[in-house]
C-alpha atoms as a printed R data frame, in Angstrom:
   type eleno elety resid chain resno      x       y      z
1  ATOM     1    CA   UNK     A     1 62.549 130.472 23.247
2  ATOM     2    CA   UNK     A     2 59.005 129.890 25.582
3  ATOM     3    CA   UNK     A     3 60.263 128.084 28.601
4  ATOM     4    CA   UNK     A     4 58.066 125.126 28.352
5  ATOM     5    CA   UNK     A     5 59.739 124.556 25.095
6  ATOM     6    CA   UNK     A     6 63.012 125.068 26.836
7  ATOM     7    CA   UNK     A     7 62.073 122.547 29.372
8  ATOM     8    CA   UNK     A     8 60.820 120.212 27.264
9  ATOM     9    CA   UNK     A     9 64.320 120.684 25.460
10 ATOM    10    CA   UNK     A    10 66.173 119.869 28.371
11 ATOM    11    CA   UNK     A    11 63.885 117.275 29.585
12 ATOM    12    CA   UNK     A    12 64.613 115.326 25.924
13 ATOM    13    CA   UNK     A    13 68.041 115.408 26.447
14 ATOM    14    CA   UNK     A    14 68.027 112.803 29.378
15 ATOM    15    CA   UNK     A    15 66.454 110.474 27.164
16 ATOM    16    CA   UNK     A    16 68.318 107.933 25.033
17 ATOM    17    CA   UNK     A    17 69.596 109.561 21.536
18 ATOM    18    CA   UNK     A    18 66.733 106.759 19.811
19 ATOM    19    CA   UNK     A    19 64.207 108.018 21.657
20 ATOM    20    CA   UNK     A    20 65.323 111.880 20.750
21 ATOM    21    CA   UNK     A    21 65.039 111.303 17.365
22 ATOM    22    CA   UNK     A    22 61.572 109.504 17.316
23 ATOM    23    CA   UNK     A    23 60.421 112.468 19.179
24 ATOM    24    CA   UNK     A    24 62.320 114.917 17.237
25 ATOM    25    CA   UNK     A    25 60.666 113.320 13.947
26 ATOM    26    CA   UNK     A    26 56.901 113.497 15.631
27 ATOM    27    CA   UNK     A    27 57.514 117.094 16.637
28 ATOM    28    CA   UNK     A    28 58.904 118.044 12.919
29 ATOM    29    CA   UNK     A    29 56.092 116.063 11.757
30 ATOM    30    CA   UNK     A    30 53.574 118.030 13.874
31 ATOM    31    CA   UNK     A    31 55.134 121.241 12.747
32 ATOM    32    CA   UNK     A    32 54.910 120.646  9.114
33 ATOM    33    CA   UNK     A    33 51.286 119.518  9.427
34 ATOM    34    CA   UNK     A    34 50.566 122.562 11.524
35 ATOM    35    CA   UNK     A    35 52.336 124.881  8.388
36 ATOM    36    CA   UNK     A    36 50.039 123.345  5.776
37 ATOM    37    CA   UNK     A    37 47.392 124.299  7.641
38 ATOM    38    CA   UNK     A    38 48.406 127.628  8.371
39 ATOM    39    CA   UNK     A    39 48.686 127.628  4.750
40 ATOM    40    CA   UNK     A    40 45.667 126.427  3.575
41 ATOM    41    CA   UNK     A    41 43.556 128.596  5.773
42 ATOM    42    CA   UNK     A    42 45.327 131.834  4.254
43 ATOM    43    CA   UNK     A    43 44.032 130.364  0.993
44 ATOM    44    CA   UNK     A    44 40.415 130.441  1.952
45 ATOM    45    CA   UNK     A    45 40.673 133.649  3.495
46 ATOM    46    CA   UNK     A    46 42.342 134.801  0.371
47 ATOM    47    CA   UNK     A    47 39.222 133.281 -1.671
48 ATOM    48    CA   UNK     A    48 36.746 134.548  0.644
49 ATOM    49    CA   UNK     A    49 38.460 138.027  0.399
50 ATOM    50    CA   UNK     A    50 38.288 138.014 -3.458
51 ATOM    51    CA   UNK     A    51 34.374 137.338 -3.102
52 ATOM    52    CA   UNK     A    52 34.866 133.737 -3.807
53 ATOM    53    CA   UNK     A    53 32.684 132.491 -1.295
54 ATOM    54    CA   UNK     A    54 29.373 130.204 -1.541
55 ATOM    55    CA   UNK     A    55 26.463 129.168  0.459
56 ATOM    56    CA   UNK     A    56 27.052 125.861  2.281
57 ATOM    57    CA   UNK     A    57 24.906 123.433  2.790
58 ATOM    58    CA   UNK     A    58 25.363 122.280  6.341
59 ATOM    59    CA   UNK     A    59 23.343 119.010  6.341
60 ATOM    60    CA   UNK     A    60 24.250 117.870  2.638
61 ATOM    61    CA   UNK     A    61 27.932 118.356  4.003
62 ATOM    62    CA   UNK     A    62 27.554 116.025  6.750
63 ATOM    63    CA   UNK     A    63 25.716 113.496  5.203
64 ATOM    64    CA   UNK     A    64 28.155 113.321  2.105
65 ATOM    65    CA   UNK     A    65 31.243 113.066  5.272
66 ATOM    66    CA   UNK     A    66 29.015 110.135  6.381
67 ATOM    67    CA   UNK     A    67 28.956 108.064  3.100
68 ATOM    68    CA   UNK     A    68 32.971 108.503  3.402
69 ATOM    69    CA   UNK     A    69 33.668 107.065  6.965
């Protein structure tokens, strides 16, 4: 295991068991968000391997994000 992990291990276990667990849950969290990811950028790659690529259009793309936020 890294040792910042290991230290971050050890400092955790000082903390109340509550405490633990809400920042075992965040780090799980963060983890599974960080998989999908992972995940869905193998699937691009994939598609852009296969030729499955297209032209973007840069300023279209941010002004269609706009409308949304």
């Amino acid at each position: 295991m890294v040792k910042t992990l290991e230290r971050a291990i050890a400092e955790l276990s000082s903390l109340p068991p509550a405490d633990q667990e809400h920042i075992g849950r965040r780090i799980l969290s963060h983890l599974e968000k960080l998989r999908q990811l992972r995940n869905e950028l193998d699937k691009g790659a994939r598609s852009l391997d296969a030729g499955k690529g297209k032209p973007l259009d840069f300023d279209q793309f941010l002004a269609d994000k706009n409308k949304r936020a």
